[in-house]
C-alpha positions in Angstrom: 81.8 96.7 175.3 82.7 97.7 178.7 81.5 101.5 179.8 84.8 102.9 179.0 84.3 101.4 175.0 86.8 98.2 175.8 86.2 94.8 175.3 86.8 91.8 177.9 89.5 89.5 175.9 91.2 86.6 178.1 92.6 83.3 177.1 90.5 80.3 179.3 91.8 76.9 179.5 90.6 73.7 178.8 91.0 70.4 180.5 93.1 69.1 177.5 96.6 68.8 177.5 98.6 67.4 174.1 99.8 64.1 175.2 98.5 63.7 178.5 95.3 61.4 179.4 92.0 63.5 180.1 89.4 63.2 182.7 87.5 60.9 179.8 90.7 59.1 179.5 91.1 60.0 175.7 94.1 61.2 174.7 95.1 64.0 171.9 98.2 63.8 170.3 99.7 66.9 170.1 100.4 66.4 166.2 96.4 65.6 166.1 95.5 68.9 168.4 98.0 70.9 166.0 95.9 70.1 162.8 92.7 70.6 164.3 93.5 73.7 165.8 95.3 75.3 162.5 91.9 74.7 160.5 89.8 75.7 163.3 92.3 79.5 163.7 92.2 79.6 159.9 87.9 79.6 160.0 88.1 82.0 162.6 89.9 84.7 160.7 87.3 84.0 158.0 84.4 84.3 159.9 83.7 84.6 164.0 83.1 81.6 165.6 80.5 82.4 168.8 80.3 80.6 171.5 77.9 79.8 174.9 78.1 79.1 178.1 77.3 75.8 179.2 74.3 74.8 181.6 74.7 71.2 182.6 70.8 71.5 183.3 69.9 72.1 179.8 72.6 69.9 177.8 70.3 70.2 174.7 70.2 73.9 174.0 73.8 75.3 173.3 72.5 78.4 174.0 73.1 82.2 172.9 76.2 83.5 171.6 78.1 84.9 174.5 81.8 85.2 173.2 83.6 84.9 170.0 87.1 82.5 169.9 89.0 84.1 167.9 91.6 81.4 168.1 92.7 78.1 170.0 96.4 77.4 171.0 98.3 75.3 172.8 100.5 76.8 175.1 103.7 76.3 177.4 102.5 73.4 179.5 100.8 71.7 176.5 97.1 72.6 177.2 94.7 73.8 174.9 93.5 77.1 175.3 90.7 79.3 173.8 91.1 83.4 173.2 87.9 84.7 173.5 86.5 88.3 173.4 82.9 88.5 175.6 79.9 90.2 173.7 79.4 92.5 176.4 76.8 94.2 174.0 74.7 91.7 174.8 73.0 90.5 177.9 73.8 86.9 178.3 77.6 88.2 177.3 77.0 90.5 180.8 75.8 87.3 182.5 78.9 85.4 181.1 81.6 88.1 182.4 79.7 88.7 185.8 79.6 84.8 186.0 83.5 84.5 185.2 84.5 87.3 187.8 82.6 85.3 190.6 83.5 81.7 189.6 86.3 80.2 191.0 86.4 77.5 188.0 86.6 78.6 184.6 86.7 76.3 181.8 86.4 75.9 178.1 85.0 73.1 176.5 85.5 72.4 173.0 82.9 70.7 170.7 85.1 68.2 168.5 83.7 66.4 165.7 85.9 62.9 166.0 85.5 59.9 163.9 83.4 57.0 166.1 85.5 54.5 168.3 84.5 51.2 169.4 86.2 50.1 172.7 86.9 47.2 173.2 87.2 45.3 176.3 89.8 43.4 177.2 91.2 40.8 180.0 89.8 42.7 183.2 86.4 44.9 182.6 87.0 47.0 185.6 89.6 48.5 183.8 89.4 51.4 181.5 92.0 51.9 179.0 93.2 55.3 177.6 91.9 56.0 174.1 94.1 57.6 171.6 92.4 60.1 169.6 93.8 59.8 166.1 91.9 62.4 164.3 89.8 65.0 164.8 87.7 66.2 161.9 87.3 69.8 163.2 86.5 71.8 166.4 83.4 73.4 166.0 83.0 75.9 168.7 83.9 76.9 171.6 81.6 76.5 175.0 82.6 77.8 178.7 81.7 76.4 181.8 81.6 78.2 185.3 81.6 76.7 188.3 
């Protein structure tokens, strides 16, 4: 909590948008997004789902619980967001919020668990093709990266 007893709440974007080819060049249909996001919203309520900040240095360790989500939504340009509250109770929550104030990139990354694709390759090998995602088993947290 902050010194005045409040807690940090904001709503962080990801680089997903329903529809829309990502960075990766998959692409989540917003029917797909919908499902994944009413189980993950429903598990929340239930029980807090914590999340960490990323450190591209040490992509093994997820590292300690920073923020809760307490939901994911889509909102009026079709990306998928993340409403998070920062443990400021706790010191890598501090880190987190001091981190966030200073970045000028703030993103969230969510950990999917999606059924294994094979590509394959076609004609010209140069050339990636967007991949439809057409499930997504659930999202399992919530991570943020800074930078």
């Amino acid at each position: 909590m902050g010194p005045d007893g409040s807690r940090t709440k904001m709503t962080i974007a990801t680089g997903i948008i329903a529809d829309e080819p990502t960075a990766n060049l998959n692409i989540y249909p917003r029917e797909v997004l919908n499902r994944a996001i009413i189980q993950f919203n429903h598990r929340a309520r239930k029980r807090p789902v914590r999340g960490s900040e990323i450190d591209p240095l040490k992509i093994d360790n997820l590292g300690d619980p920073s923020f809760i989500t307490h939901k994911l939504l889509i909102n009026e340009s079709g990306m998928l967001c993340a409403d998070i509250e920062i443990l400021e109770d706790t010191p890598v929550g501090k880190e987190l919020l001091k981190k966030i104030h200073k970045s000028e990139r703030v993103v969230a990354r969510p950990v999917m668990c999606v059924p294994a694709y094979v590509d394959i390759i076609k004609g010209d090998k140069t050339k990636i093709d967007p991949l439809e995602i057409t499930d997504i088993h659930s999202i399992v947290r919530v991570q943020v990266e800074c930078g």
